[in-house]
C-alpha positions as a printed NumPy array, in Angstrom:
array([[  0.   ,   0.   ,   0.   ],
       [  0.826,   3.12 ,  -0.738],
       [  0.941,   5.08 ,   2.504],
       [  3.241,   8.277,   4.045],
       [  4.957,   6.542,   6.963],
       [  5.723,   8.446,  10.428],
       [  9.416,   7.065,  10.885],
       [ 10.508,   9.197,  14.091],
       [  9.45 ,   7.903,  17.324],
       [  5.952,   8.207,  18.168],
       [  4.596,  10.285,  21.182],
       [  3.637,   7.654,  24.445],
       [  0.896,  10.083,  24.881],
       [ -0.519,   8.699,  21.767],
       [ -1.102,   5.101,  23.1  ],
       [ -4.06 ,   6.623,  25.558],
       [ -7.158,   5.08 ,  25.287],
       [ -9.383,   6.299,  22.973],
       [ -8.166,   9.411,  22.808],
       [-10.   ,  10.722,  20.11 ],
       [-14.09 ,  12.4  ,  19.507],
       [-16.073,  10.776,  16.614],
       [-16.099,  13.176,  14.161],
       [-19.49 ,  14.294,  11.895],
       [-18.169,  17.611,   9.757],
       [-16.44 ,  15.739,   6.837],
       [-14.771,  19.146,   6.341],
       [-12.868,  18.335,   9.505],
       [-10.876,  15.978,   8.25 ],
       [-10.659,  17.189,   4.516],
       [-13.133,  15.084,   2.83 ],
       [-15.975,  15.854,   0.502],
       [-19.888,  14.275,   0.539],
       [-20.859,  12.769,  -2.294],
       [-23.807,  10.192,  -3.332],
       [-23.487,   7.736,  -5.669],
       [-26.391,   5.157,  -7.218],
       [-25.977,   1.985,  -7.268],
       [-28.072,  -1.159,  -7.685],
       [-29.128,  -1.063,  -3.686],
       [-29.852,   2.658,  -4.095],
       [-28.452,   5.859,  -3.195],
       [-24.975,   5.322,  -1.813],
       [-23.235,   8.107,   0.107],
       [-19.69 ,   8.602,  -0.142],
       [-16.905,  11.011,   2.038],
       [-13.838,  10.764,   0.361],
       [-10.678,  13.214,  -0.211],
       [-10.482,  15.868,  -2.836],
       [-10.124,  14.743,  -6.401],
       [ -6.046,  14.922,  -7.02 ],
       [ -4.515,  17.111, -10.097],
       [ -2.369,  14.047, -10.694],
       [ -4.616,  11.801, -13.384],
       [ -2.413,   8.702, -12.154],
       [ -3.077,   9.438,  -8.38 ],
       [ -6.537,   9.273,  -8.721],
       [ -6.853,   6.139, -10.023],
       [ -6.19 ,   4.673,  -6.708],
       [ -7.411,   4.865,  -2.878],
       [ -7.907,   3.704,   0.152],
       [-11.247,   2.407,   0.43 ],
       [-12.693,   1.981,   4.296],
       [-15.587,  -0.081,   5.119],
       [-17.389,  -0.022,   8.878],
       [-19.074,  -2.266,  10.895],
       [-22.65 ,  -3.074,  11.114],
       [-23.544,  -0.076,  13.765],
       [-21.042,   2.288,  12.212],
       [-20.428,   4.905,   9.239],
       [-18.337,   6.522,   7.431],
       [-17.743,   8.485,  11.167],
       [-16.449,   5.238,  13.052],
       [-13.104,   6.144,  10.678],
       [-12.581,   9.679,  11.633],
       [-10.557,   8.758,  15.03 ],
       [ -8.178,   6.761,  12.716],
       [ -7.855,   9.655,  10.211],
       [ -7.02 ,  11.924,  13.49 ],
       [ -4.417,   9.453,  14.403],
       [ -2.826,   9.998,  11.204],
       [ -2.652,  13.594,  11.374],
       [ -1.148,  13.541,  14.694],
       [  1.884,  11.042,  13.216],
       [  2.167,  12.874,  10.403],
       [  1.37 ,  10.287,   8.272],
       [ -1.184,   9.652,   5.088],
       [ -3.348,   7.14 ,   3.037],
       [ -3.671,   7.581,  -0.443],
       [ -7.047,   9.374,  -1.038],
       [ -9.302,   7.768,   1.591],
       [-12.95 ,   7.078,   0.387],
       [-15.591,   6.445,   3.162],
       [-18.451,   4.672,   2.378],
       [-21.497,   4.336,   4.377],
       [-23.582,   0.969,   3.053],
       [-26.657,   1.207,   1.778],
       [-28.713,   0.621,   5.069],
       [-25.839,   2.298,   7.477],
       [-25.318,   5.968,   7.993],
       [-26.57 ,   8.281,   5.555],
       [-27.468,   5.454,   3.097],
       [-30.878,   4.884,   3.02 ],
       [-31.633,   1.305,   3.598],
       [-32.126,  -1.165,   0.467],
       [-35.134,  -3.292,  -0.374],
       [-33.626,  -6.769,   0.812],
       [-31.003,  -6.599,   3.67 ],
       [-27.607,  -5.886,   2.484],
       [-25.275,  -9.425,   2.347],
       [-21.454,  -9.395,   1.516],
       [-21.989, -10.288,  -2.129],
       [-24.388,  -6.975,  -2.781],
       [-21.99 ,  -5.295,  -0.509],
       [-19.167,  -6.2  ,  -2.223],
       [-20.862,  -5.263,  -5.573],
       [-21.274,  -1.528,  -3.889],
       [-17.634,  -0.763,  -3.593],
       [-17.238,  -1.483,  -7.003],
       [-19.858,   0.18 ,  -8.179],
       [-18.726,   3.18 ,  -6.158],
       [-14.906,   3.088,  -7.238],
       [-16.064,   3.078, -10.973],
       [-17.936,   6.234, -10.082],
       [-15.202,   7.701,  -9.078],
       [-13.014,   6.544, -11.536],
       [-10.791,   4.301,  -9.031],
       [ -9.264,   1.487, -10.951],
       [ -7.482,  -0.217,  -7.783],
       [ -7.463,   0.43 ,  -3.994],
       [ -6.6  ,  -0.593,  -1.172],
       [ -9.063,  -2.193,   1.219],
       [-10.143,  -1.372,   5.379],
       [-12.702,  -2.562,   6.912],
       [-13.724,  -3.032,  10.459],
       [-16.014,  -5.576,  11.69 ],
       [-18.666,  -6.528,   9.085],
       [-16.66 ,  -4.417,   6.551],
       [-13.441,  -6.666,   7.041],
       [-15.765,  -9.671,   6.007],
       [-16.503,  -7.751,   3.303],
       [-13.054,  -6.551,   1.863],
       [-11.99 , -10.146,   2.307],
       [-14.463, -11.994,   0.256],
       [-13.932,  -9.041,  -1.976],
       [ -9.987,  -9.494,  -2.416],
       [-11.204, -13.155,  -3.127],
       [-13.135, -12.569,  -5.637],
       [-11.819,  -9.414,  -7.636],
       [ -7.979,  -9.975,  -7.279],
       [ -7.596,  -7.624, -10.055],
       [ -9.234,  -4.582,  -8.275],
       [ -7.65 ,  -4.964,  -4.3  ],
       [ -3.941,  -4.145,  -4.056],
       [ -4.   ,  -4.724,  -0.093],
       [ -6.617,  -5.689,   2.776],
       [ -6.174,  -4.349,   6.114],
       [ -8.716,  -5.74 ,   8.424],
       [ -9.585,  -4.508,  11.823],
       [-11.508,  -6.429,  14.472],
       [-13.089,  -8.871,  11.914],
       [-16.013, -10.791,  12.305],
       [-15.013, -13.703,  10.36 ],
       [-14.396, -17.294,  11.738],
       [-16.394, -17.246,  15.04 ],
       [-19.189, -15.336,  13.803],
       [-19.351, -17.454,  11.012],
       [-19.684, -20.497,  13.102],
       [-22.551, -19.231,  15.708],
       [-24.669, -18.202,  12.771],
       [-24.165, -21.782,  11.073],
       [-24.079, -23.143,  14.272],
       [-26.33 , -21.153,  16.765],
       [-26.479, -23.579,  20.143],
       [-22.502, -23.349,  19.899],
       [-22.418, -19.767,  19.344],
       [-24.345, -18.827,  22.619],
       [-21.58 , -20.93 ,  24.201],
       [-18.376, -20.074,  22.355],
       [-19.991, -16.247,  21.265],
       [-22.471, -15.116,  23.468],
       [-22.705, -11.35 ,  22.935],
       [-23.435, -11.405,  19.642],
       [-25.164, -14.87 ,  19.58 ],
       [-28.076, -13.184,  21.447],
       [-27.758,  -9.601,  19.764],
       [-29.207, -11.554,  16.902],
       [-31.633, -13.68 ,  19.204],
       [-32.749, -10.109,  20.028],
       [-32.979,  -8.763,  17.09 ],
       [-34.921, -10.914,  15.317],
       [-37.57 , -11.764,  17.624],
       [-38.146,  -7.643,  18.735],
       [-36.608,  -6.328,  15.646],
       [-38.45 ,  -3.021,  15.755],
       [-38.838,  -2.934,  19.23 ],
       [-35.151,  -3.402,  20.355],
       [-34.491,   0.382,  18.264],
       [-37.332,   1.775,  20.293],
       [-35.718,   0.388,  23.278],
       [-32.39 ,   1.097,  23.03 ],
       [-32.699,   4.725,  21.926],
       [-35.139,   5.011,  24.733],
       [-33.017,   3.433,  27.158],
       [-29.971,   5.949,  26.1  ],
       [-32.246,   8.861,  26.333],
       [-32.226,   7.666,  30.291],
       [-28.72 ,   7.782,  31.031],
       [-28.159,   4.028,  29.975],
       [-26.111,   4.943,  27.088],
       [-22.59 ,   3.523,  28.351],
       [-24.236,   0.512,  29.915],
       [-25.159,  -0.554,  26.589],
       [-21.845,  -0.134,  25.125],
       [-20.113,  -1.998,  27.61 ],
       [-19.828,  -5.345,  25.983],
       [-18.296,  -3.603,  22.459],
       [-15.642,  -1.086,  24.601],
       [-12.85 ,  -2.45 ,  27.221],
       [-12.965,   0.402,  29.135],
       [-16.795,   1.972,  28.149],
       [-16.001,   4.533,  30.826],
       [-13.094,   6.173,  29.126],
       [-14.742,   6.531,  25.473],
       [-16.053,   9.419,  24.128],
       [-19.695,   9.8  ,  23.985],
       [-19.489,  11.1  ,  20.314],
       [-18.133,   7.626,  20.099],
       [-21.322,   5.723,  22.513],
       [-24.009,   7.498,  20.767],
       [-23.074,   7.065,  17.265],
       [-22.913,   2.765,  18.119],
       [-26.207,   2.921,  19.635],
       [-27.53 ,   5.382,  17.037],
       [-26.293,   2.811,  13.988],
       [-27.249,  -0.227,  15.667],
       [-29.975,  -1.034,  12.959],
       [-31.696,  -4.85 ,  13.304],
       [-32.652,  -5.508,   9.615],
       [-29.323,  -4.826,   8.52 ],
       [-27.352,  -6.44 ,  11.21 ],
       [-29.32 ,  -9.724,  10.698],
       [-28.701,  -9.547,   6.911],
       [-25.365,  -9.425,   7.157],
       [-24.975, -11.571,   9.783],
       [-27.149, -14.458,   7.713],
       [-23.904, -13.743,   4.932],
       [-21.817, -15.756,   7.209],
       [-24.1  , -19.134,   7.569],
       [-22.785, -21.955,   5.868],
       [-19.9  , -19.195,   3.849],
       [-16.921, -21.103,   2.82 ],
       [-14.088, -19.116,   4.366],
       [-11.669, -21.803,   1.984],
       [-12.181, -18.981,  -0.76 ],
       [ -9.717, -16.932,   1.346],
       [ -6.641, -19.025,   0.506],
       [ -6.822, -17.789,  -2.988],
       [ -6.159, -13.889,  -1.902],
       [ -2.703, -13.054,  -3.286],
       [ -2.465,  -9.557,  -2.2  ],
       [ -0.607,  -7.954,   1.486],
       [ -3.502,  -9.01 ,   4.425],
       [ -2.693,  -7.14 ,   7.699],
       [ -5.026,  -8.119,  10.335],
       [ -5.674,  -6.446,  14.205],
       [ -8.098,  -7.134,  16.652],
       [ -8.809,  -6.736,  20.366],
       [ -7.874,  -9.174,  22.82 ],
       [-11.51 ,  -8.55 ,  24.864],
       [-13.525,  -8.391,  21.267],
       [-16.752,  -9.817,  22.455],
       [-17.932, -10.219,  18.598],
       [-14.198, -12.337,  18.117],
       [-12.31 , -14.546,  19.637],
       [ -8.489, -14.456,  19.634],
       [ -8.105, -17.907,  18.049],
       [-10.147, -15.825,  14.673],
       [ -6.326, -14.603,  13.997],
       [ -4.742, -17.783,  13.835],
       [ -7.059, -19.185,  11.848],
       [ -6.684, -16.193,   9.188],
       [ -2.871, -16.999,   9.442],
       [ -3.94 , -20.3  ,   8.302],
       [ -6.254, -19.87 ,   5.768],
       [ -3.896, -16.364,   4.656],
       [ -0.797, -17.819,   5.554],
       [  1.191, -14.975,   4.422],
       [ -1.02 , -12.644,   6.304],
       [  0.355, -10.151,   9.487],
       [ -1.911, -10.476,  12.232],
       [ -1.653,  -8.556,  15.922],
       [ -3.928,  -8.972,  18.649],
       [ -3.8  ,  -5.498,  20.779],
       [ -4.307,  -6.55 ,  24.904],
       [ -7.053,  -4.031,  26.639],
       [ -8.966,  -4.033,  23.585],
       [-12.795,  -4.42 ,  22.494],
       [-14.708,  -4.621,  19.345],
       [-12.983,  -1.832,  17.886],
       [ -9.427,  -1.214,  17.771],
       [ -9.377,   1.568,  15.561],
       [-11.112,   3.904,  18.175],
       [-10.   ,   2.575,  21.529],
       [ -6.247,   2.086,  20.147],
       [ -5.333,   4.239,  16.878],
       [ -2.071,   4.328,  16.976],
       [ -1.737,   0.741,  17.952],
       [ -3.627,  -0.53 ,  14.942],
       [ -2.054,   1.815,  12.699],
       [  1.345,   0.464,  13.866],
       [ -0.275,  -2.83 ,  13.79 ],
       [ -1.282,  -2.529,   9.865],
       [  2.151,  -1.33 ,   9.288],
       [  0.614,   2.107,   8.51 ],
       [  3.459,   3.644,  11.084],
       [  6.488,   3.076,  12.669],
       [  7.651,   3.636,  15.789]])
């Protein structure tokens, strides 16, 4: 990947805990709105200025959130890059169709539709190859999609994936409450109040429960911004968390060993929506892929250690 790289050494103030405010002003961090259509509908779009240099444009950095994120869960990673002085080639931020600012699709977004988004979106934008982030549901996403269009991902970087674990308590549901609890019964939820549990969660915020809620997600839910709290609760959406949870049941993760570009993985060692033993087996189906499992971490890295994962992803030195 094609990245500026902060080579002095790094500031030990920078290794706080989630030391940084969710941003919502795209103009904050020097990206533009756009909306794009696509076959799931009106897909919106924050990426950086178009740049003079007709090569340079023809690449990015694409970043893909979680299910309850948006283009916003990636603004505390583009702060930690400003504050190492380093870059990614012109970042594009997209929020799904059925996330953030997208309005939600007909039929439930799964990875295959999802995947067929980015590339509809790139060609928009006249992209031609990127490289590929994605947190959570998004790293399933830029996976499968480095799987199965080799000749449009240069590099995946994946941050606290829900891949082999999640996979297995959808398939599997019994041995997911056991082995995956959190999220086994976020879906039990879900489906059988999946209406209701918005109602009650927003309701439930609105009384001062809003970190209690965000406990299982954040090691340390007391020390994370509430820019941070309210945007998870805000994006936790049930259709679209169950539809691309139901991606994973019976998906044949044995497509990954064909994926011939750099794979950099991360994840928390607390990830409630993960286990620890979800890196080893990407080092096995991926075997030349760099994973790092950051101790004192939840669900997502990116926001409750920046630095770490950028260091981790080999975004930074230092």
């Amino acid at each position: 990947m094609r990245r500026g790289r902060a080579t002095e050494v790094l500031d030990p103030s920078l290794d706080r805990y989630a030391p940084f405010d969710l941003v919502t002003d795209p103009r904050a961090v020097g990206i533009d709105r756009e909306t794009v259509e696509t076959a799931q509908g009106r897909t919106v779009v924050h990426h950086a200025p178009v740049p003079a240099d007709r090569s340079a444009r023809r690449r990015a950095t694409v970043m893909l959130h979680g299910a309850a994120g948006s283009w916003t869960t990636w603004t505390p990673l583009l702060q930690a890059l400003r504050e190492v002085d380093a870059v990614v080639s012109r970042p594009v931020l997209i929020d799904l169709p059925g996330w953030g600012a997208s309005p939600e699709p007909a039929r439930g977004l799964d990875v295959e539709s999802a995947a067929a988004v980015v590339v509809e979106v790139t060609e928009a934008l006249g992209i031609t190859e990127f490289d590929l982030v994605g947190h959570s549901m998004g790293a399933f996403v830029a996976l499968h999609l480095a799987a199965v269009r080799p000749d449009l991902v240069l590099s995946v970087s994946v941050v606290s994936a829900t891949s082999f674990s999640a996979i297995d308590a959808v398939t599997h549901p019994v041995r997911g409450l056991l082995r995956l609890p959190a999220f086994t019964l976020l879906r039990a939820v879900f489906a059988v109040l999946p209406r209701a549990s918005v109602s009650l969660l927003r309701g439930a915020a609105r009384l001062g429960l809003l970190r209690t809620l965000s406990s299982p997600v954040f090691r340390h839910v007391d020390r994370v911004p509430r820019s941070v709290l309210e945007a998870f609760v805000a994006e936790l959406r049930p259709r679209g968390f169950l539809a691309a949870s139901r991606s994973g049941q019976g998906y044949d993760t044995a497509r990954w060993r064909g994926i011939e570009c750099d794979v950099a993985a991360v994840s928390g060692a607390d990830d409630v929506f993960a286990r620890s033993s979800d890196l080893d087996r990407l080092g096995e189906v991926v075997r030349h892929a760099r994973t790092t499992l950051l101790d004192d971490c939840g669900h997502f890295a990116h926001v409750e250690r920046p630095v770490e994962t950028l260091r981790a992803l080999g975004w930074v030195e230092g």
